[in-house]
Structure formats: structure tokens, C-alpha cells
C-alpha positions in Angstrom: -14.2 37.1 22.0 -16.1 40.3 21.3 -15.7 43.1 23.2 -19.8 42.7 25.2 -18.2 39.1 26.2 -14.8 40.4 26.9 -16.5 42.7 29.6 -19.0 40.0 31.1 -15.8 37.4 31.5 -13.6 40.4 33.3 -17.2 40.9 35.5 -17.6 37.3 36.1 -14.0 37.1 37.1 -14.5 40.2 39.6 -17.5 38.5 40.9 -15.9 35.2 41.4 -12.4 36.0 43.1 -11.8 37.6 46.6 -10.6 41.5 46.9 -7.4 40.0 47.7 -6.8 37.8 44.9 -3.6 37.4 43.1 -4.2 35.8 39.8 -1.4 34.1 37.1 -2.2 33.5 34.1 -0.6 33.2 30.5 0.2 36.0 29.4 -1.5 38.2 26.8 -4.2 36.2 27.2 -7.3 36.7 29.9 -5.1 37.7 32.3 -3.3 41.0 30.8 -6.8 43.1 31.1 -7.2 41.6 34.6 -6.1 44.5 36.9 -7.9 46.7 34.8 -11.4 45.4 34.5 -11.6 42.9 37.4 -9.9 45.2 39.7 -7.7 42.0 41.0 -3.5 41.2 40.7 -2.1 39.4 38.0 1.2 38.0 39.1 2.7 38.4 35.9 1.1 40.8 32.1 3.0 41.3 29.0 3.1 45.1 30.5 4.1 44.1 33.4 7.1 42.1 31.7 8.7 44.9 30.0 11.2 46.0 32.5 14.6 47.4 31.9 16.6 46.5 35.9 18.0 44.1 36.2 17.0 42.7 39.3 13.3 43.2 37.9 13.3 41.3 34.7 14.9 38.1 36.9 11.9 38.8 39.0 9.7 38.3 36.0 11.9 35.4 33.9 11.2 33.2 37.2 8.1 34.1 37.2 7.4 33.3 33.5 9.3 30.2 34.5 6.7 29.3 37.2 4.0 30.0 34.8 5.4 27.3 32.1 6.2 24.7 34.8 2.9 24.9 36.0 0.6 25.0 33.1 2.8 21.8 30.7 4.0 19.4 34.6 2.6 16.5 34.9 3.4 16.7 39.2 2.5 20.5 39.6 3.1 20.6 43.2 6.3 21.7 43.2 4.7 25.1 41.0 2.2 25.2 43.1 3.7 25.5 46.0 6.3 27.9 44.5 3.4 30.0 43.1 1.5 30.1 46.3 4.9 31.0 47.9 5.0 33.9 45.9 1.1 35.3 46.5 -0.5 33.9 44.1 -4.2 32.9 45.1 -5.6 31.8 41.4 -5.0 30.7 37.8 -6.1 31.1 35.0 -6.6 27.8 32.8 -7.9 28.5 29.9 -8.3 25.6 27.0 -7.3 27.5 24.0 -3.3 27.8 25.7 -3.4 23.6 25.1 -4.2 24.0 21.2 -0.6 23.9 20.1 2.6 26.1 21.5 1.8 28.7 23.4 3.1 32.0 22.2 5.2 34.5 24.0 8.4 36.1 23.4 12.0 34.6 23.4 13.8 33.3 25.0 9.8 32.1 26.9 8.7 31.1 23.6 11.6 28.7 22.8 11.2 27.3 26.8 7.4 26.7 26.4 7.6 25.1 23.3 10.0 22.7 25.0 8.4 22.0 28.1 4.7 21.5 26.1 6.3 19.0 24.0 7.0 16.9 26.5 4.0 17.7 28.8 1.7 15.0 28.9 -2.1 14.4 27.4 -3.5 16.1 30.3 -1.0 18.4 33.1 -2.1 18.1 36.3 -4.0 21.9 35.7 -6.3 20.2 33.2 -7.0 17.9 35.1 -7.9 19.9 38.2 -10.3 21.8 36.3 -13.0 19.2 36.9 -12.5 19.3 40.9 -13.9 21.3 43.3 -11.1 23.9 43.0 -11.6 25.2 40.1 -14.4 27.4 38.9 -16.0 27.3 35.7 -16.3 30.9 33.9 -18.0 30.3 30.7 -14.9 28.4 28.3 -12.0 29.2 31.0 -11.5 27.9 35.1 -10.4 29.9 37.9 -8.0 27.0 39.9 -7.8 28.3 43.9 -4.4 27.0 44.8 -4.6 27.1 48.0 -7.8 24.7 47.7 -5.3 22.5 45.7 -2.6 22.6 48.1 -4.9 21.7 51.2 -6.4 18.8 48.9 -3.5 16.3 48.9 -5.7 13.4 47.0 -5.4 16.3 44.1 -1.7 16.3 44.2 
């Protein structure tokens, strides 16, 4: 992605989520210049992730362990709801995460590889992205959870 794109995807983003919006994402991807040039939350950035209390980084391991229950489950509810629970308005689902083990630092690395070797064809997030909760931005989807949560038949 050049850099012309890079700025019409964070504008298309800004355009396309409320003021309000909390947005996950895998991290570095999309998401890490989010807060910057979309002016909207990311629940969790590899900047973000870099913490030295305590009580902090178990904040953000739980948090990276939301993000790789939702993205590889094939019954995402449970993330969802945990997600939601925790402000989270959006995600990011974008198709280049699927193309083999996501990358991310250890001990995140070693737990996504696990949990995407045994996620199945499609994870329920895939498969959302062709409902009406998700957004289409141009190669990536914007999922509203809360749409998802309201919408049982999607569960």
C-alpha cells in the first residue's frame, strides 16, 4: 500500500466510523496508524503494547488474547461479547491476516499460530464480512459488533 492509498483508507475509515468509535484490529497492521490519521481508538497498537507495569501489560496480553480468539473462532460470540464488554465498537478484518500465521511477538506469535491452525476455512469474522455489519473499505471490512451482537441469526 503506498503512502496516497495509505492516507485515502485512514480517510475512508474516519468517514465511515462514528466519533466514538473504538476499533481492534491486528496489530501492526491498519490499525496501529488508526488514532493518528482517522482520529478514532484502537483498543489495542504495537505502541500501545509496549508497557513496563504490570498490571498494564496483563491489560494488554488479554487483550491480544481477545484479538486471536476472535479473528481464528469458529463461535465468535463469546469474543464478541467480551470485546464489546470492553468498548470496543469495530474490527478490523482485513484478508491479508488469513494468508498464513499472523505475525506478532512472542509469546502472541507462538498463541496465534496455534489457535489459526486449528481455526477453520472460514472464522465466523470472515464470514460476517458479507452481512450487513460489516463495511467494505476498498480490500479490508469495518465489522460493527454491536450490529453483530443484536443480529442473533449471525451468531
Amino acid at each position: 500500500m503506498d503512502r496516497t492509498e495509505s492516507l485515502d483508507v485512514y480517510a475512508s475509515l474516519e468517514a465511515a466510523l462514528p466519533p466514538d468509535a473504538v476499533v481492534a484490529g491486528w496489530p501492526p497492521m491498519r490499525v496501529q496508524d488508526l488514532p493518528y490519521l482517522s482520529r478514532r481508538d484502537a483498543y489495542l497498537t504495537l505502541e500501545t503494547h509496549l508497557c513496563t507495569h504490570e498490571r498494564y501489560a496483563l491489560a494488554m496480553r488479554t487483550r491480544m488474547e481477545n484479538l486471536i480468539d476472535v479473528y481464528s473462532a469458529d463461535d465468535a460470540r463469546d469474543a464478541v461479547r467480551r470485546l464489546v464488554d470492553d468498548g470496543v465498537s469495530h474490527l478490523l478484518v482485513e484478508p491479508s491476516l488469513y494468508a498464513g500465521p499472523p505475525r506478532y511477538f512472542e509469546p502472541f506469535r507462538s498463541m496465534a499460530a496455534e489457535a489459526f491452525s486449528r481455526m477453520p476455512r472460514a472464522p465466523a469474522v470472515v464470514r460476517w464480512t458479507s452481512t450487513d455489519a460489516a463495511t467494505n473499505l476498498g480490500g479490508f471490512y469495518v465489522l460493527d459488533l454491536r450490529a453483530i451482537l443484536e443480529a442473533e441469526s449471525l451468531l
